[in-house]
C-alpha positions in Angstrom: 6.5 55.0 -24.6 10.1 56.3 -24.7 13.0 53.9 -23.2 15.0 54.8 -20.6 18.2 56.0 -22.8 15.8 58.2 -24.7 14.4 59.4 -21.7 17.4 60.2 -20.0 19.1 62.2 -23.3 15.6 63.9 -23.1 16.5 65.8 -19.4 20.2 65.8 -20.8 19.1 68.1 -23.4 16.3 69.5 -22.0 17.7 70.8 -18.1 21.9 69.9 -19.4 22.3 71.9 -15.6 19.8 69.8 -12.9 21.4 66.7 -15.2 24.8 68.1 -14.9 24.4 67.8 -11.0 22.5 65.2 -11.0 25.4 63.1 -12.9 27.7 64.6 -9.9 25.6 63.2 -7.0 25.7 59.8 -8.5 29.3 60.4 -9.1 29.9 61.5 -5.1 28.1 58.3 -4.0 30.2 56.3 -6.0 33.0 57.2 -3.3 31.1 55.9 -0.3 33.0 52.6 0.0 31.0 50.1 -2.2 32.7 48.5 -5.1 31.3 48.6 -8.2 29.7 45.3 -7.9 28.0 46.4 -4.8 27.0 49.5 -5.6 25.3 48.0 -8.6 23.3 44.9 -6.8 22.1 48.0 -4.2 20.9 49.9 -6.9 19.0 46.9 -8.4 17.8 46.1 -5.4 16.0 49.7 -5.2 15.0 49.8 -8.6 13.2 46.9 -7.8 11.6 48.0 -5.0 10.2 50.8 -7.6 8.9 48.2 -10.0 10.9 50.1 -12.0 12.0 47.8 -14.8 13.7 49.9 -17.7 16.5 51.3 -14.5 16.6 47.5 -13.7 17.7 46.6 -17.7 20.2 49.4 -17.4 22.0 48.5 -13.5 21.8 44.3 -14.5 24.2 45.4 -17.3 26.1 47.2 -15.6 26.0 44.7 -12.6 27.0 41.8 -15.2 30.2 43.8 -16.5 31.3 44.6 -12.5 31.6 40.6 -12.2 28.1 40.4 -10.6 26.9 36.7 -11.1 23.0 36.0 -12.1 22.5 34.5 -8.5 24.0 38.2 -7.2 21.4 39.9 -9.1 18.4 37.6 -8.7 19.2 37.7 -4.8 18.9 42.1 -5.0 15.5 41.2 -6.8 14.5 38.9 -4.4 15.4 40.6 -1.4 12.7 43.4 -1.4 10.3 40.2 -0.9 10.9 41.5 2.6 10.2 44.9 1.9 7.6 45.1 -0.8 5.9 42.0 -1.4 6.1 40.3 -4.7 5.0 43.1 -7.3 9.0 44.3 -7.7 9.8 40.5 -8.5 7.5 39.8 -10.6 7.7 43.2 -12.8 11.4 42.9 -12.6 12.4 39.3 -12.5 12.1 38.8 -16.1 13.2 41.8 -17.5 16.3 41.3 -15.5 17.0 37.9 -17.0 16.5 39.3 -20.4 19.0 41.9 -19.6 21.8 39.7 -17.7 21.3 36.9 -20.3 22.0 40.2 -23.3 24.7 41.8 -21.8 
């Protein structure tokens, strides 16, 4: 199975335009009034809604480096409870860890 960076320089090089404005639409929402922090919990709040575990690795990095503490980001995990039931948390509890605990 590829990772996640591999996977993402794969549609870099393989559609460099639909990634081009792709990287622009993150880039405009990152001007909707959320600070970095924010923005990042929100996204690992989604991701984990997904189940999707390698985007959680790569936003509880980023999330750490914003200032976000482990509480922060185990309360986005733990939040979709409300939403999704338990199969989020427990595919991306531990992977999360792993990553805040690494970064």
């Amino acid at each position: 199975i590829m990772g996640k960076k591999n996977s993402y320089q794969l549609f870099i090089n393989e559609a460099p335009d639909v990634a081009d404005a792709f990287n622009g639409l993150i880039s405009s929402l990152q001007t909707g009034g959320l600070d970095s922090k924010t923005l990042q919990l929100c996204y690992i709040a989604i991701k984990a809604l997904e189940g999707n575990t390698s985007a959680i690795v790569v936003h509880v990095s980023m999330a750490k480096q914003a200032g976000a503490t482990w509480d922060e980001v185990k309360g986005a995990i733990l939040l979709t409870l409300t939403v999704s039931g338990v199969s989020g948390v427990l595919a991306c509890l531990a992977p999360a860890k792993e990553a805040y605990d690494e970064a």
